[in-house]
C-alpha atoms as one frame of an Amber mdcrd trajectory, in Angstrom:
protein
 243.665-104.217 -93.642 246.329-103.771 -96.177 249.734-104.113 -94.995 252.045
-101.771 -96.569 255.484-102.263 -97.727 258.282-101.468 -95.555 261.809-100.242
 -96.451 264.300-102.801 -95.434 265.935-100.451 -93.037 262.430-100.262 -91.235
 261.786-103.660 -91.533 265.734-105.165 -89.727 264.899-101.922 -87.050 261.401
-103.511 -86.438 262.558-107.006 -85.808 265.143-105.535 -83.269 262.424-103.356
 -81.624 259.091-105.392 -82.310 259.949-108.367 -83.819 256.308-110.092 -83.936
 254.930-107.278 -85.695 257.687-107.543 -88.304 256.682-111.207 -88.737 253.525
-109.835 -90.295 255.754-108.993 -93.085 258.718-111.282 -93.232 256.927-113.320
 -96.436 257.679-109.957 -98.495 261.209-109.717 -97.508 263.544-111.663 -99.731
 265.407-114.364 -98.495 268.220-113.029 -99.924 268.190-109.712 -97.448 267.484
-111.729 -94.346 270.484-114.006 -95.341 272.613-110.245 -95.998 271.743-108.932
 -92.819 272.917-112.302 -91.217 275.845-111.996 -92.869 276.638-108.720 -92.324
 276.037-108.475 -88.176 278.361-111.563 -87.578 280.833-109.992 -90.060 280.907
-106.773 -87.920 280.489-109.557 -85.205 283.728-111.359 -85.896 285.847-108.280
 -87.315 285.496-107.321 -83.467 287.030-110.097 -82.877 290.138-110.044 -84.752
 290.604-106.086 -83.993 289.693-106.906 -79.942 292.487-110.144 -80.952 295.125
-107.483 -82.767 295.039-104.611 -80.381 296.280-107.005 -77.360 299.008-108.319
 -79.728 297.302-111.851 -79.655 296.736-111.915 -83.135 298.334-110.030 -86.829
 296.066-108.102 -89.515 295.724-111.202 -91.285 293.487-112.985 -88.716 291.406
-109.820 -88.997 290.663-109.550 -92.488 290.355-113.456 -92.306 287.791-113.244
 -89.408 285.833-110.710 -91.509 285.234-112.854 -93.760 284.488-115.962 -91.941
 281.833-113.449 -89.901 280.482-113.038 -93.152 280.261-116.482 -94.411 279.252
-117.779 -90.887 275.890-115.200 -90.917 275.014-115.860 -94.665 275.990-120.368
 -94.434 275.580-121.307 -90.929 272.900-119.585 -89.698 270.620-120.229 -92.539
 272.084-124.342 -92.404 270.902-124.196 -88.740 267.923-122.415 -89.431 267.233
-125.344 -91.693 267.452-127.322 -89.117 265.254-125.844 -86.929 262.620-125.925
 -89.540 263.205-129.964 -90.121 262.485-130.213 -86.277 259.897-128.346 -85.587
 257.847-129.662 -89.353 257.422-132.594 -87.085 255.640-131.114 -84.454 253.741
-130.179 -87.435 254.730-126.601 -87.949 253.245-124.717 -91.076 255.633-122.167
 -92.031 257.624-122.651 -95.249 261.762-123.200 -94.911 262.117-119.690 -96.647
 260.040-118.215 -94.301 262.282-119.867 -91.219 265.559-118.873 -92.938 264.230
-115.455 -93.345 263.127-115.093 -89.550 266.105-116.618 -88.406 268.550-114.667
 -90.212 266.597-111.300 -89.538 266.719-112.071 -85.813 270.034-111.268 -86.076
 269.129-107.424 -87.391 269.954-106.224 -83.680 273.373-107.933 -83.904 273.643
-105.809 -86.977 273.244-102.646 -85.562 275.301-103.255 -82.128 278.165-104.635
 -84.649 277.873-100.972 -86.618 278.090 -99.411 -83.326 280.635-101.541 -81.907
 283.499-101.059 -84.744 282.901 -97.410 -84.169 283.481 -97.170 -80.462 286.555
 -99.708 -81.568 287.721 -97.899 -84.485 287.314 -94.023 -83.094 287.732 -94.828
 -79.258 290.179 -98.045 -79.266 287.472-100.155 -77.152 287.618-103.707 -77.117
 284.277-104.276 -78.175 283.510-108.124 -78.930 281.943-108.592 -75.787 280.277
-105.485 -75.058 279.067-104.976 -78.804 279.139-108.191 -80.271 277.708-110.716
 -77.678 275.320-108.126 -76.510 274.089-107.900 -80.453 273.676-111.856 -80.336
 271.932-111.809 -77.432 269.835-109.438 -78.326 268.430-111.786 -80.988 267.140
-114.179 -78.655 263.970-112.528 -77.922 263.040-112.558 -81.911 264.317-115.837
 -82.489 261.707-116.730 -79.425 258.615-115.084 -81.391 259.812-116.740 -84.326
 259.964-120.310 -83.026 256.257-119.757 -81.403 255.332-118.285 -84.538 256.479
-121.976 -86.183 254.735-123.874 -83.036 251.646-121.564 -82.659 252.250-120.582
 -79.483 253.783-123.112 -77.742 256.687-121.470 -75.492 257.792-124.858 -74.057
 259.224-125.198 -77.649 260.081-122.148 -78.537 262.021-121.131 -75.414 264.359
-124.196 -75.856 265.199-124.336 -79.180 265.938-120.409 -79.503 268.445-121.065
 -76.159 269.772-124.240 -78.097 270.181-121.846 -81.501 271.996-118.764 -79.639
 274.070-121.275 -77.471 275.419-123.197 -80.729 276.419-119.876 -82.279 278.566
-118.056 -78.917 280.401-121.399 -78.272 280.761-121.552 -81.825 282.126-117.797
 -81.550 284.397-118.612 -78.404 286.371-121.342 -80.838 286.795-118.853 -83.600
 288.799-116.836 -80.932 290.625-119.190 -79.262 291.484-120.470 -83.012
């Protein structure tokens, strides 16, 4: 069977929607995009933040241009750095998928958070939500379930792995979150 190419807007859609399906063609997206959309959903992720921050009077525009940024820099640094991670542990259980194919996974888990963040800023910006929590959480939450397939993807199957370390992953980066706003 040959697998056909997909358009990176069908491919972050299909890791939201069907993400071990979209593992079948992870190895022909570029590192690069997965480490983009990353960066981009905890961007959207963390501008939420500082507008959610601004519009109770907690915080000035500053903080939100500055949390912008740090979103962005978080999605495209730390996630791949703990992704990297991830892939050091589980190589001992003797996993056989390459570190660019872990960053990649990783990173596109996050292609949900991506679209709630798009659809968060514009219930913010158009409707004056607060929408951190209902957008932004939801979005990172939403990536467990790929970062799940991806982890048994790295252990062949082996859920008693894959559940832990994909709670361990998505706890590190909403307590992580938290201390941006409380900053």
């Amino acid at each position: 069977m040959v697998h056909e190419k997909q358009s990176l807007f069908r491919t972050v859609f299909a890791m939201m929607i069907n993400p071990k399906e979209a593992m079948k063609g992870i190895s022909e997206t570029k590192w690069y995009f997965s480490m983009i959309i990353s960066g981009l959903a905890f961007c959207l992720f963390f501008l939420q933040t500082g507008l959610d921050l601004y519009k109770t009077g907690q915080k000035g525009i500053k903080f939100v241009i500055l949390s912008a940024g740090a979103g962005l820099a978080y999605g495209m640094l730390i996630i791949p750095i703990i992704s990297f991670i991830v892939w050091v542990f589980l190589k001992v259980i003797k996993s056989d998928k390459g570190l660019l194919w872990t960053v990649s996974s990783f990173c596109l888990s996050y292609s949900g958070a991506l679209i709630y963040g798009c659809l968060g800023l514009i219930f913010s910006l158009f409707l004056g939500w607060r929408t951190s929590v209902a957008f932004g959480v939801s979005g990172v939450l939403w990536a467990v379930g790929p970062m799940i397939v991806t982890a048994r993807e790295m252990t062949g199957g082996k859920i008693s792995v894959s559940v832990p370390v994909a709670t361990i992953f998505s706890a590190l980066v909403l307590v992580s979150w938290a201390f941006w706003g409380s900053i």
